[in-house]
C-alpha positions as CSV (number, residue, x, y, z in Angstrom):
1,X,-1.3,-35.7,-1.6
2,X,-2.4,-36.2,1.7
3,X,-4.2,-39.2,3.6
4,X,-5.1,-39.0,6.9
5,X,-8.4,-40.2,8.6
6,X,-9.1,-36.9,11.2
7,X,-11.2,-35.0,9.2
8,X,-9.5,-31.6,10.8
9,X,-6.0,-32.8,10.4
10,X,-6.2,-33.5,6.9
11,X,-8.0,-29.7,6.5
12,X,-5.3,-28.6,8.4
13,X,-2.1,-30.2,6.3
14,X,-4.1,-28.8,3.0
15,X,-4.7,-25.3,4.5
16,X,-0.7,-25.2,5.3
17,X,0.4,-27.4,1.8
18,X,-2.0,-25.1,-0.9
19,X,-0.6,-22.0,-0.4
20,X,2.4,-23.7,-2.3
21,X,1.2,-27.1,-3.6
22,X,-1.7,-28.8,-5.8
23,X,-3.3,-30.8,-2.9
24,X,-5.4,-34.0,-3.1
25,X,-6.9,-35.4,-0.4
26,X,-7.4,-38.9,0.9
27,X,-9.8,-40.0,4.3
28,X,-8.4,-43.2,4.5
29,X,-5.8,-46.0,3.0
30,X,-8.2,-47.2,0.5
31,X,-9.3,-44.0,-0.7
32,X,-6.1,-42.9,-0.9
33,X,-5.0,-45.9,-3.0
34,X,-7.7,-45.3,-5.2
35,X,-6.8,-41.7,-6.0
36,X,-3.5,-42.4,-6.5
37,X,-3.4,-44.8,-9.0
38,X,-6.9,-42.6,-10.9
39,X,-4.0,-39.9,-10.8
40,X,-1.3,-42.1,-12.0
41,X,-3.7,-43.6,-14.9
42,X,-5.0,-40.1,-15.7
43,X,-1.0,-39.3,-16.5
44,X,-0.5,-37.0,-13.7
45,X,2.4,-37.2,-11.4
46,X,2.4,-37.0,-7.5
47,X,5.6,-36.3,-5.5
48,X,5.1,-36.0,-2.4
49,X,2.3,-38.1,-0.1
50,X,1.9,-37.0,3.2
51,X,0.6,-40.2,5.3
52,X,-0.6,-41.1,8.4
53,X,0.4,-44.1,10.2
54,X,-2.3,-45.3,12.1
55,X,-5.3,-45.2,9.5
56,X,-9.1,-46.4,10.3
57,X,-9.2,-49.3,7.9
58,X,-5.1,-50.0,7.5
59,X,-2.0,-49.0,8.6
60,X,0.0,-46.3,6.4
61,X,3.0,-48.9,6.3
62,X,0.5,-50.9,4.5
63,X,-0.3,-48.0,2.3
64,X,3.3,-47.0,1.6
65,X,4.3,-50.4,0.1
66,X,1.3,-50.7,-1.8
67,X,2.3,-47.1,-3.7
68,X,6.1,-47.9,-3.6
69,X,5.1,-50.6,-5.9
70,X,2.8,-48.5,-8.1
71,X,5.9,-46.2,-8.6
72,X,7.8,-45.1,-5.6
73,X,7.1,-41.7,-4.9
74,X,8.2,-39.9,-1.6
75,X,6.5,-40.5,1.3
76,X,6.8,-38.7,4.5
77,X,4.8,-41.0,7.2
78,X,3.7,-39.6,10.0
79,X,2.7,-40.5,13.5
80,X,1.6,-39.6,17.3
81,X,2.2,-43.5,18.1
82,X,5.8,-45.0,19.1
83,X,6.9,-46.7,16.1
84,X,10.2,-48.7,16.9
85,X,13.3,-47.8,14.9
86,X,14.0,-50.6,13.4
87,X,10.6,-50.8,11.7
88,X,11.2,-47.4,10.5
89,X,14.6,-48.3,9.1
90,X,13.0,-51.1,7.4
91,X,10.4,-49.2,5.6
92,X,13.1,-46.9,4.7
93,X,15.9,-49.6,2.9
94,X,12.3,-51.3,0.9
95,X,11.4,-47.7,-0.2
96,X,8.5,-47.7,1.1
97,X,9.0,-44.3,3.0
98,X,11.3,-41.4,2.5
99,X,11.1,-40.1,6.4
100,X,9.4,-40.2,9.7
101,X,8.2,-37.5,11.5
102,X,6.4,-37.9,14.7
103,X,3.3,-35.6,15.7
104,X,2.5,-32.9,17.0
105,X,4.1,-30.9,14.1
106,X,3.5,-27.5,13.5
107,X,2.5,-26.3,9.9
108,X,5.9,-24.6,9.3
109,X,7.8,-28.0,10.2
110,X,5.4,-29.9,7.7
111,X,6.1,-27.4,4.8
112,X,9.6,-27.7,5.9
113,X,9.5,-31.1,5.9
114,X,7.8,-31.6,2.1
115,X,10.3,-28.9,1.0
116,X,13.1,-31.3,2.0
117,X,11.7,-34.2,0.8
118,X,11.1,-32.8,-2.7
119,X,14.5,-32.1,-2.8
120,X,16.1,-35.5,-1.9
């Protein structure tokens, strides 16, 4: 799954993702919530969410939490903004996010990247 709020982001990530991947889409942190947990009712399983930080209704931290506590799957968060370390080590020991990757990335780093993270 995705979630970002730039429309050609997001139709970016799923261009790169579906060559390999099932790919749902989310526009923003309520949207994506609500798919999530449709998906998670509907008995299907998602293992990775790509997320973007900065969101236009809330904050992909926010996000993170609220699926950790659905049922924790891996979430790579990503972000063009400075996000202090500390914060980032936090979300990481409360299992909210698996890793951090800071934009620009390139579409071979972010298939890299969800290739790694399916494997931790």
């Amino acid at each position: 799954m995705i979630c970002d709020d730039e429309s050609d982001v997001l139709r970016a990530y799923k261009i790169a993702l579906s060559s390999r991947y099932s790919v749902l889409t989310a526009s923003s942190g309520e949207e994506c919530l609500n798919k999530y947990n449709n998906e998670l009712k509907s008995g299907a399983k998602i293992d990775v969410l790509v997320l973007d930080y900065k969101l236009g209704d809330m904050l992909g931290d926010e996000v993170a939490c609220k699926i950790r506590d659905l049922d924790g799957t891996k979430i790579i968060l990503i972000s063009a903004f400075e996000i202090s370390n500390s914060f980032l080590n936090d979300l990481t020991k409360r299992n909210c996010i698996t890793t951090f990757v800071k934009k620009p990335i390139t579409m071979a780093s972010l298939l890299a990247t969800v290739e790694r993270t399916l494997l931790e």
